[in-house]
C-alpha positions as protocol buffer text, in pm:
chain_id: "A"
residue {
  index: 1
  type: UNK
  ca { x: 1059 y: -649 z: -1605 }
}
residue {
  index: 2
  type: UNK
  ca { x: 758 y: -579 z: -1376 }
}
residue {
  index: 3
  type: UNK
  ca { x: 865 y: -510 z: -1003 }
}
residue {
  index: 4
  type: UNK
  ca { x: 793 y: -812 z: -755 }
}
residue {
  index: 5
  type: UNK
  ca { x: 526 y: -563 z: -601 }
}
residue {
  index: 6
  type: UNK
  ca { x: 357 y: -310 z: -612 }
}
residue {
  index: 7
  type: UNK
  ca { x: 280 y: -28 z: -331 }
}
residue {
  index: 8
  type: UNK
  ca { x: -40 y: 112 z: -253 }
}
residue {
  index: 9
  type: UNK
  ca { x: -127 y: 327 z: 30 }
}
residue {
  index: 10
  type: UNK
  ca { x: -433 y: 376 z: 216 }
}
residue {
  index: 11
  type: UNK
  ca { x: -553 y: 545 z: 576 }
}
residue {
  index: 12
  type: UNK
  ca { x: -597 y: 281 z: 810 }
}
residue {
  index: 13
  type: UNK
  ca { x: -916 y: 202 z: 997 }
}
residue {
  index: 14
  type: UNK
  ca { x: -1002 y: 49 z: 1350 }
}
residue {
  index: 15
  type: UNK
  ca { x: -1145 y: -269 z: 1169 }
}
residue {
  index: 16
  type: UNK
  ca { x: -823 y: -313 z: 964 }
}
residue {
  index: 17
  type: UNK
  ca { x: -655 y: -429 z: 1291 }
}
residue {
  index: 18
  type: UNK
  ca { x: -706 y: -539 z: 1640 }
}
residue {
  index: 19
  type: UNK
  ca { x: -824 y: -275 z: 1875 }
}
residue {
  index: 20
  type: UNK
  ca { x: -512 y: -301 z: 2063 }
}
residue {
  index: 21
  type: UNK
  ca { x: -289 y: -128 z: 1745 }
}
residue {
  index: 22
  type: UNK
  ca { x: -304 y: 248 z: 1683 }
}
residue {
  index: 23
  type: UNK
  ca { x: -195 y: 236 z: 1297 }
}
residue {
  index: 24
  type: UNK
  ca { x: -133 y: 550 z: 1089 }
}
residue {
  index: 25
  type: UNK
  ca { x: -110 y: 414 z: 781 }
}
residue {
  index: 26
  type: UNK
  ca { x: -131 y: 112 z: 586 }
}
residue {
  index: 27
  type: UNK
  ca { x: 63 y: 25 z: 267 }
}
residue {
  index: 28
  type: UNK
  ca { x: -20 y: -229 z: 80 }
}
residue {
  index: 29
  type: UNK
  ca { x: 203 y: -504 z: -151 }
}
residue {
  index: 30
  type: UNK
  ca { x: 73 y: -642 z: -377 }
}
residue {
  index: 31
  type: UNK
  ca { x: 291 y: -924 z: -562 }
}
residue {
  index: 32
  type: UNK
  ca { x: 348 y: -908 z: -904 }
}
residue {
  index: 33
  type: UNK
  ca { x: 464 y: -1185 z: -1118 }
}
residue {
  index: 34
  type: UNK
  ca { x: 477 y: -1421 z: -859 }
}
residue {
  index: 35
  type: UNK
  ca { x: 315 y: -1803 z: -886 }
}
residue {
  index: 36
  type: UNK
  ca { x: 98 y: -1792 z: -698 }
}
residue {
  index: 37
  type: UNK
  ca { x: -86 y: -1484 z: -887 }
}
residue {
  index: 38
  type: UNK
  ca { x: -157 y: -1251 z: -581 }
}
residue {
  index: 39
  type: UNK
  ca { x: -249 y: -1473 z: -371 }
}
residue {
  index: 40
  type: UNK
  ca { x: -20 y: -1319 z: -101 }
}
residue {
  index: 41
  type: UNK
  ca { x: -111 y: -917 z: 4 }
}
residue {
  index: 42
  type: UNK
  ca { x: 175 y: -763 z: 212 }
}
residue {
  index: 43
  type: UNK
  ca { x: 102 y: -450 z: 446 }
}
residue {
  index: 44
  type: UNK
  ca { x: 318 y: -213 z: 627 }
}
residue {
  index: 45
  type: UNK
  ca { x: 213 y: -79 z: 941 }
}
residue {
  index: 46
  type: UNK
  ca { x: 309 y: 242 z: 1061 }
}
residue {
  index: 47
  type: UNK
  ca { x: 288 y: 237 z: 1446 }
}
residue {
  index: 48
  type: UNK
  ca { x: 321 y: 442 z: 1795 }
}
residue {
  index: 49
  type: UNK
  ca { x: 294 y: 94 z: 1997 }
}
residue {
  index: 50
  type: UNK
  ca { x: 461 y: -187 z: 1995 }
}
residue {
  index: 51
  type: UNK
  ca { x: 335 y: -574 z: 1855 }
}
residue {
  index: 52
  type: UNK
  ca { x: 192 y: -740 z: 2158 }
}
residue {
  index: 53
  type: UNK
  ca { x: 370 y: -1085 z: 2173 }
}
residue {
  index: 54
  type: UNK
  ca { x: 70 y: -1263 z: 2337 }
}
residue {
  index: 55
  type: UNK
  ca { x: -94 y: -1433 z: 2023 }
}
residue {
  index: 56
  type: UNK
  ca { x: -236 y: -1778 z: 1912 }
}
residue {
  index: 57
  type: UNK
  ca { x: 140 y: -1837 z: 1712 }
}
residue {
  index: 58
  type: UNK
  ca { x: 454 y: -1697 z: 1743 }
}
residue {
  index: 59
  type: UNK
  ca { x: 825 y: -1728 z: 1652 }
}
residue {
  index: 60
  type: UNK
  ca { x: 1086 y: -1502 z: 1724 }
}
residue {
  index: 61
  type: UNK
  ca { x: 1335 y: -1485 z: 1447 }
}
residue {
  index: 62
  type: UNK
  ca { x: 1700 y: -1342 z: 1462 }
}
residue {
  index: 63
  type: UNK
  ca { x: 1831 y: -1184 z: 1159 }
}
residue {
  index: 64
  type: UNK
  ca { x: 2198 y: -1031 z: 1128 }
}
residue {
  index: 65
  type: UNK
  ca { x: 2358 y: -761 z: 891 }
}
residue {
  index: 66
  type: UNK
  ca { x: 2612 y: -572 z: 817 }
}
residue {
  index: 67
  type: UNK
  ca { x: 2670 y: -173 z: 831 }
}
residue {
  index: 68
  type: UNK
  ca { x: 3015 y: 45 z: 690 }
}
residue {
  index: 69
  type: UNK
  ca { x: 3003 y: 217 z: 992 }
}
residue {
  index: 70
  type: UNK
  ca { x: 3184 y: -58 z: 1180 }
}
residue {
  index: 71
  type: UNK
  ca { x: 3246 y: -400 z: 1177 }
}
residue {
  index: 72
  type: UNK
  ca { x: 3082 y: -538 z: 1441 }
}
residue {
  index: 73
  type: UNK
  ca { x: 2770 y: -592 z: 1252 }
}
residue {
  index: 74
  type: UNK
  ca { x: 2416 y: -571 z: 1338 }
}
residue {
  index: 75
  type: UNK
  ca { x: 2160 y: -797 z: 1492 }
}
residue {
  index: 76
  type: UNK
  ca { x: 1807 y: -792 z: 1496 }
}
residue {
  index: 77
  type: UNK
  ca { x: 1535 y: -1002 z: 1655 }
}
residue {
  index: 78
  type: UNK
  ca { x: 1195 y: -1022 z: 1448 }
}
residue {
  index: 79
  type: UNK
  ca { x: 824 y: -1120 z: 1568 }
}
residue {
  index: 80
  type: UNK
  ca { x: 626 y: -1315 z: 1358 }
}
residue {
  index: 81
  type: UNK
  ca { x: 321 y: -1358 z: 1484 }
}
residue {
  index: 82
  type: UNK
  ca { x: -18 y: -1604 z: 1297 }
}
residue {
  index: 83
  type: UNK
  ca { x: -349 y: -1555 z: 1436 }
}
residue {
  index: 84
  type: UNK
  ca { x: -456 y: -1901 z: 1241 }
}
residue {
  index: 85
  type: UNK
  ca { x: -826 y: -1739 z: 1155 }
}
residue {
  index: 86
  type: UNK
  ca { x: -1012 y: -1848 z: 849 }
}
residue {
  index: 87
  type: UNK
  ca { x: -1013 y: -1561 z: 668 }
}
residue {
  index: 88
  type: UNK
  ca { x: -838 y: -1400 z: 475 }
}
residue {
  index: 89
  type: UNK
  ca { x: -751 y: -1681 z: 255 }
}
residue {
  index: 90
  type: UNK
  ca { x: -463 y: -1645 z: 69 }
}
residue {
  index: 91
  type: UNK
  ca { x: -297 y: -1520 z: 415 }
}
residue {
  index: 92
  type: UNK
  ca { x: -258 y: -1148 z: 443 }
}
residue {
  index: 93
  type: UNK
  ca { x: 67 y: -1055 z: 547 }
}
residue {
  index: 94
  type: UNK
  ca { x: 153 y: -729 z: 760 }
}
residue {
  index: 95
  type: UNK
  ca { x: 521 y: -581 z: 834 }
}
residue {
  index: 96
  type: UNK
  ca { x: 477 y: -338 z: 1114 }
}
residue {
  index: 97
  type: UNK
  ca { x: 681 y: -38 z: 1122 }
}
residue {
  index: 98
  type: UNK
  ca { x: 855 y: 27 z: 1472 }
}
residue {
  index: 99
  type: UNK
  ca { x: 1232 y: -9 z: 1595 }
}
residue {
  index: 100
  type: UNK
  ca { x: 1329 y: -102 z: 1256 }
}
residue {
  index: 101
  type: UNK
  ca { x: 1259 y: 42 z: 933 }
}
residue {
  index: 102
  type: UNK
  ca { x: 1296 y: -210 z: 615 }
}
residue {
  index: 103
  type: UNK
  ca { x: 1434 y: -93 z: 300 }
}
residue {
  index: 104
  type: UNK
  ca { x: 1229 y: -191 z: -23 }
}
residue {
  index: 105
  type: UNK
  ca { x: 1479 y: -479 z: -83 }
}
residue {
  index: 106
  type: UNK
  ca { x: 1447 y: -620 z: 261 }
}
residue {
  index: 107
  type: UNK
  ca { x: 1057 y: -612 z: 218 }
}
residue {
  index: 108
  type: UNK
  ca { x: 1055 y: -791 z: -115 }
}
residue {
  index: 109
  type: UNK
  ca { x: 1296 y: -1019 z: 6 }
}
residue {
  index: 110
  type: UNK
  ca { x: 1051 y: -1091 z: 304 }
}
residue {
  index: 111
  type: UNK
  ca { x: 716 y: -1124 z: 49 }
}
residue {
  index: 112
  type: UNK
  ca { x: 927 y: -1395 z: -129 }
}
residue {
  index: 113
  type: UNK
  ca { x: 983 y: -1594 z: 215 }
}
residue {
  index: 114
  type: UNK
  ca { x: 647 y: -1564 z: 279 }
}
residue {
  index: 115
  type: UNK
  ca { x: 488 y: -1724 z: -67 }
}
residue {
  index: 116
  type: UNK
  ca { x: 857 y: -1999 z: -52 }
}
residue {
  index: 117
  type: UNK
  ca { x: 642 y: -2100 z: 310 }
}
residue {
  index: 118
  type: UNK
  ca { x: 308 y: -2111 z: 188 }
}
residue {
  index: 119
  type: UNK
  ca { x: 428 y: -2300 z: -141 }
}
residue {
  index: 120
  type: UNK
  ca { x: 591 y: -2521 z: 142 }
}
residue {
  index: 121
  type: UNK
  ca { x: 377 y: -2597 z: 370 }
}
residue {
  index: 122
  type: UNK
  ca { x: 61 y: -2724 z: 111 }
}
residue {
  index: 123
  type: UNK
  ca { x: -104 y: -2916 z: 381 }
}
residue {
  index: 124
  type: UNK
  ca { x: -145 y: -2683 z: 626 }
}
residue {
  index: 125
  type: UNK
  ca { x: -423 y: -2406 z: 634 }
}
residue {
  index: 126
  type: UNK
  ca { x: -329 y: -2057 z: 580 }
}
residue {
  index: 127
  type: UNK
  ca { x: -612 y: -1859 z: 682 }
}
residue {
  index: 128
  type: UNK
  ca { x: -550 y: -1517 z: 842 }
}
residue {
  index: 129
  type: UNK
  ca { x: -250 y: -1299 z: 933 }
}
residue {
  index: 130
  type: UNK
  ca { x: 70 y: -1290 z: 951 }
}
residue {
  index: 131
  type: UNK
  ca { x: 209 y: -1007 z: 1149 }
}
residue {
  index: 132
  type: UNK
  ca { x: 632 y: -902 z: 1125 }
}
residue {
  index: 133
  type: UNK
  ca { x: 785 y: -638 z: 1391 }
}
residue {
  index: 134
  type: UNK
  ca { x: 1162 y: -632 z: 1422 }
}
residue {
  index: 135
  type: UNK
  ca { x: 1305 y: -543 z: 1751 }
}
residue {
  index: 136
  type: UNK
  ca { x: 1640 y: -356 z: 1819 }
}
residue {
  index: 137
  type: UNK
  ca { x: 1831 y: -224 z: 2160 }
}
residue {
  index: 138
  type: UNK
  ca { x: 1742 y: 143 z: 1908 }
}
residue {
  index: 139
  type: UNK
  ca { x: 1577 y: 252 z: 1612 }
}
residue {
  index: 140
  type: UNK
  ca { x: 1734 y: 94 z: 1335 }
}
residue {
  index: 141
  type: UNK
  ca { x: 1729 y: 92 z: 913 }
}
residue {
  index: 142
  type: UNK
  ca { x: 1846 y: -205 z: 709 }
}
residue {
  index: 143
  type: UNK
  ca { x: 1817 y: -313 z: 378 }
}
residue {
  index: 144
  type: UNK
  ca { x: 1958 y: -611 z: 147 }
}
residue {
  index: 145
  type: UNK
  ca { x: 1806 y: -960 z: 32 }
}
residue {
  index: 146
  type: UNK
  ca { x: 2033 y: -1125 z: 297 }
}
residue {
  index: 147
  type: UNK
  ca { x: 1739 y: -1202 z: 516 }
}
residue {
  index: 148
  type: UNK
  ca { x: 1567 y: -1379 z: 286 }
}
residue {
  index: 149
  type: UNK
  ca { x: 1706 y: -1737 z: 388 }
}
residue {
  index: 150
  type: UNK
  ca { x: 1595 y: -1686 z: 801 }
}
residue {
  index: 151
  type: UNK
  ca { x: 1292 y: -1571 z: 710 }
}
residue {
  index: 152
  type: UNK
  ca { x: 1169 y: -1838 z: 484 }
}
residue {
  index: 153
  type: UNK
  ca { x: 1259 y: -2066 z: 774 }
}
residue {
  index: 154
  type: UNK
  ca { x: 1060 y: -1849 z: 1000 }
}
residue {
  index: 155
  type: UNK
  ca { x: 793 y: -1862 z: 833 }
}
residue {
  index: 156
  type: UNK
  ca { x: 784 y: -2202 z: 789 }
}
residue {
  index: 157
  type: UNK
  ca { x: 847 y: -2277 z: 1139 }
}
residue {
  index: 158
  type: UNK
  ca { x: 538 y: -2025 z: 1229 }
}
residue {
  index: 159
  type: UNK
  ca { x: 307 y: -2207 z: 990 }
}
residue {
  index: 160
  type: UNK
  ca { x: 411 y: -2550 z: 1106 }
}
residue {
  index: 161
  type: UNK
  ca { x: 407 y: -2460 z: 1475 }
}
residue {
  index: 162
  type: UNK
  ca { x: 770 y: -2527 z: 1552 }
}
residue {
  index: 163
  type: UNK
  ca { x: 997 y: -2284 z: 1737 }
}
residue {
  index: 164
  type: UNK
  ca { x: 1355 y: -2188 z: 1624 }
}
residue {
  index: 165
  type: UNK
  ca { x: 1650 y: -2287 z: 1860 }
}
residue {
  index: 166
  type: UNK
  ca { x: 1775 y: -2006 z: 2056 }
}
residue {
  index: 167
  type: UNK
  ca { x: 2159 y: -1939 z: 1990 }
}
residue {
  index: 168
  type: UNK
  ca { x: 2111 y: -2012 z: 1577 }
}
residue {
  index: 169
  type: UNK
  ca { x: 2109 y: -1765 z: 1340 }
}
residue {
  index: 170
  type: UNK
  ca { x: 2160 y: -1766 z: 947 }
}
residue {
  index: 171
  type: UNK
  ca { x: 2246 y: -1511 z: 668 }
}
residue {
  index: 172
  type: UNK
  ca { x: 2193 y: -1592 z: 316 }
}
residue {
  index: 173
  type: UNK
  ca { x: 1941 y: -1453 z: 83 }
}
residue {
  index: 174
  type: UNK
  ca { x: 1619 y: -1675 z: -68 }
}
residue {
  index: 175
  type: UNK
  ca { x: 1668 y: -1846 z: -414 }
}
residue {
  index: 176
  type: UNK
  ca { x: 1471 y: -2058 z: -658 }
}
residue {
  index: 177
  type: UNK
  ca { x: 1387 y: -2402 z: -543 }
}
residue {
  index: 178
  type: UNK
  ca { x: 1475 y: -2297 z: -185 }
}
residue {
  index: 179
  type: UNK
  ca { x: 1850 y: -2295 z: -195 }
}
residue {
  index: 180
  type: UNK
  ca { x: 2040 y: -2020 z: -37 }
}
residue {
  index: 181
  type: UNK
  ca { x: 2243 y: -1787 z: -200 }
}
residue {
  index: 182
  type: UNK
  ca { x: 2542 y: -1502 z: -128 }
}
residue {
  index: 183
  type: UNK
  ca { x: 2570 y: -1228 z: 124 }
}
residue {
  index: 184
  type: UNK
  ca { x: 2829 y: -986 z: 220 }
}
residue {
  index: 185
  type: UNK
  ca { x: 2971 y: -878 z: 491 }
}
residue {
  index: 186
  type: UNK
  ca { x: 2950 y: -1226 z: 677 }
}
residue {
  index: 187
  type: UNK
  ca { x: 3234 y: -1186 z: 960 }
}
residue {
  index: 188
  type: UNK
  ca { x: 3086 y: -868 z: 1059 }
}
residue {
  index: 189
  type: UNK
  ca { x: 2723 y: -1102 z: 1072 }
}
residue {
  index: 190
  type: UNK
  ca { x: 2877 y: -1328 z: 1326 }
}
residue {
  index: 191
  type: UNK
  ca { x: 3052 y: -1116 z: 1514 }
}
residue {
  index: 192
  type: UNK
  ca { x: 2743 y: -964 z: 1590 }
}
residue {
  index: 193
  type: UNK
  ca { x: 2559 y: -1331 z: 1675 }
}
residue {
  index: 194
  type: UNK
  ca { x: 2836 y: -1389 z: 1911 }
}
residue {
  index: 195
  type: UNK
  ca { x: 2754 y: -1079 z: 2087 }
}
residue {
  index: 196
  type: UNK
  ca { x: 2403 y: -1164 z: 2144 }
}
residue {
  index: 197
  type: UNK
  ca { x: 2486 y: -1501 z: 2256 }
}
residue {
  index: 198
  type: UNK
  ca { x: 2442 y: -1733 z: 1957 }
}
residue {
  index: 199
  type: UNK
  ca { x: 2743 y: -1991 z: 1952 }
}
residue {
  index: 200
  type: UNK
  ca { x: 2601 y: -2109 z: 1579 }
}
residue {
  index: 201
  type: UNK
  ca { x: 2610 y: -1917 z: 1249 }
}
residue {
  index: 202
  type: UNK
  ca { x: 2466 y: -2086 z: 919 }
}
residue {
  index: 203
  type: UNK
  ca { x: 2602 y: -1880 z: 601 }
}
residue {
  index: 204
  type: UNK
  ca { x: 2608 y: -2035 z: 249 }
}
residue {
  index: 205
  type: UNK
  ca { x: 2845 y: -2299 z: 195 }
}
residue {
  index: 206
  type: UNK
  ca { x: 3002 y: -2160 z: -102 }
}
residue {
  index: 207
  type: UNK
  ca { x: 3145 y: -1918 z: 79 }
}
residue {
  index: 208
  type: UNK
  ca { x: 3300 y: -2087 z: 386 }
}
residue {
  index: 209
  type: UNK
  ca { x: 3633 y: -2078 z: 221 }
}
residue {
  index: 210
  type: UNK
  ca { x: 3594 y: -1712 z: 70 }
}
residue {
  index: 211
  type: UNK
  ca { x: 3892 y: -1601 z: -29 }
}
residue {
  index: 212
  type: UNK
  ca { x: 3836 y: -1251 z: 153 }
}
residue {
  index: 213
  type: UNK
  ca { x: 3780 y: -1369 z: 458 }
}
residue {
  index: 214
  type: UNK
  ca { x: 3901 y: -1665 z: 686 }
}
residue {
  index: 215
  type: UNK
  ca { x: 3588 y: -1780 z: 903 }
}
residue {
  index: 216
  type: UNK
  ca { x: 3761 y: -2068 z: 1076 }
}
residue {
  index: 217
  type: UNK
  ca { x: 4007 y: -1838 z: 1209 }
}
residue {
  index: 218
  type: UNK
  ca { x: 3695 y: -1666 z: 1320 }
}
residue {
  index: 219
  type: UNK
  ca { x: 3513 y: -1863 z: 1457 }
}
residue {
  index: 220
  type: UNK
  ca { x: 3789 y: -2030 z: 1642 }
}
residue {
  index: 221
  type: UNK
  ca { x: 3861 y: -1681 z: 1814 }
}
residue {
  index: 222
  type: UNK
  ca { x: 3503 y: -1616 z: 1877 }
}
residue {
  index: 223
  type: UNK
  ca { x: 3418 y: -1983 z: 2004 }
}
residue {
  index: 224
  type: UNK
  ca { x: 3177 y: -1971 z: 1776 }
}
residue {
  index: 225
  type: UNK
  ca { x: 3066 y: -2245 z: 1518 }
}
residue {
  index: 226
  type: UNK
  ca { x: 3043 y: -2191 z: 1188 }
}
residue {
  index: 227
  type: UNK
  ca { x: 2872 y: -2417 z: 914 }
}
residue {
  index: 228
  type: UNK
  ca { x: 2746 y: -2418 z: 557 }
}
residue {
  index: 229
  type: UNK
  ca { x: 2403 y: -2479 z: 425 }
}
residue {
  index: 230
  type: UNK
  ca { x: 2310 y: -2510 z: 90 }
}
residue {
  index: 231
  type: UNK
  ca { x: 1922 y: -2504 z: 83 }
}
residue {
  index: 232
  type: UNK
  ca { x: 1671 y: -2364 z: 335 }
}
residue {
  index: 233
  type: UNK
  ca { x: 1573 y: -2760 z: 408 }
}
residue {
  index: 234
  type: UNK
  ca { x: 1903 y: -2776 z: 545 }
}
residue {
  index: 235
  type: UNK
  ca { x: 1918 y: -2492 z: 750 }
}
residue {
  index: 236
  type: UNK
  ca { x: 1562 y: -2557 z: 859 }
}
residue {
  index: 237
  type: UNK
  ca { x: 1670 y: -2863 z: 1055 }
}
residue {
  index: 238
  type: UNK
  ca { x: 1953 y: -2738 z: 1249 }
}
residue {
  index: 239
  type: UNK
  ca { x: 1786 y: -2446 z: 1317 }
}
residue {
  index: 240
  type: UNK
  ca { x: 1442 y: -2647 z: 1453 }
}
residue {
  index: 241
  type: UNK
  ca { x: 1553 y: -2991 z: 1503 }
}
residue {
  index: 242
  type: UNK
  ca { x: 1246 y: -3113 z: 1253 }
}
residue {
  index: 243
  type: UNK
  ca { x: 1277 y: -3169 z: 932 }
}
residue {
  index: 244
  type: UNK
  ca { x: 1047 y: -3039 z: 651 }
}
């Protein structure tokens, strides 16, 4: 089985990126085996500075996981930013390396989202780039699929010019046809949205009544609510207030 992309690394240059960026490298994703035939490039920027949030689109996105150090999970705010331009087209998409380093999963995982919202959103030019940073109180590493689910919404949201409700969050990785699949380590995930101030946690709803862990009980301590999705078109609504 061919990978879902492919890496290729290259020096960056001053016209690669705005003016305002001081990039050290770029690497480049290509898809493979994907639909929509490589119509999506995904880049990694390695950076010194941080994203300015000042653009023509943005959406801030949280994401939670999980970590065996503890169990008070981790959560982590990313900035997806559009500057709606003509060109490229197919979008290029850039991940840029700061506060939080993605593991290969976590950047597949994040190409996927990124075609499931283009594929979604047919009517809508895509023109231009897409830029990711995530944000952390300190440097942080993840890794996992379980993001896959937020960020498709994301995405979607970014492309359609809505915003995502402050105080939602959602864990649950990216599946065919949109619906939203299993994660571990869930209580740990919404202990840590309660901590940040979310009082709503999405997680698939096959596993609302997992038999290792007891998230009413949960959520009733944390004064928290709970509730299952099964599809991103779901999730999408609760966590926008539109519908796709």
């Amino acid at each position: 089985m061919r990978p879902l992309y492919e890496m290729r690394c290259a020096k960056a240059r001053w016209r690669d990126v705005s003016p305002l960026y001081c990039p050290v490298e770029l690497v480049t994703l290509a898809l493979m085996n994907h639909p929509l035939r490589l119509a999506t490039w995904f880049t990694v920027l390695s950076l010194g500075l941080i994203l300015p949030v000042a653009a023509e689109q943005v959406v801030e996105l949280p994401v939670l996981g999980a970590i065996q150090a503890n169990d008070q999970g981790v959560f982590e705010l990313l900035l997806m930013r559009w500057d709606r331009k003509a060109e490229p087209d197919p979008p290029h998409l850039q991940w840029i390396l700061a506060g939080i380093r993605f593991g290969n999963t976590h950047l597949g995982a994040m190409a996927q989202a990124f075609d499931y919202a283009v594929r979604r959103t047919p009517g809508i030019p895509h023109g231009g780039t897409v830029s990711v940073q995530g944000v952390a109180y300190q440097p942080v590493g993840s890794d996992g699929p379980s993001g896959g689910a937020a960020m498709a919404v994301g995405f979607i949201a970014l492309f359609k010019g809505d915003r995502i409700h402050r105080g939602v969050a959602i864990t649950g990785t990216l599946e065919r046809d949109g619906e939203i699949g299993f994660v571990g380590g869930i209580p740990d995930k919404i202990r840590a949205a309660k901590r940040e101030g979310c009082h709503t946690v999405l997680v698939p709803r096959g596993q609302l009544h997992d038999a290792r862990w007891n998230l009413n009980e949960l959520a009733f301590q944390l004064n928290i609510a709970v509730k299952g999705v099964d599809t991103v078109d779901e999730a999408y609504q609760i966590m926008t207030g539109n519908r796709l």
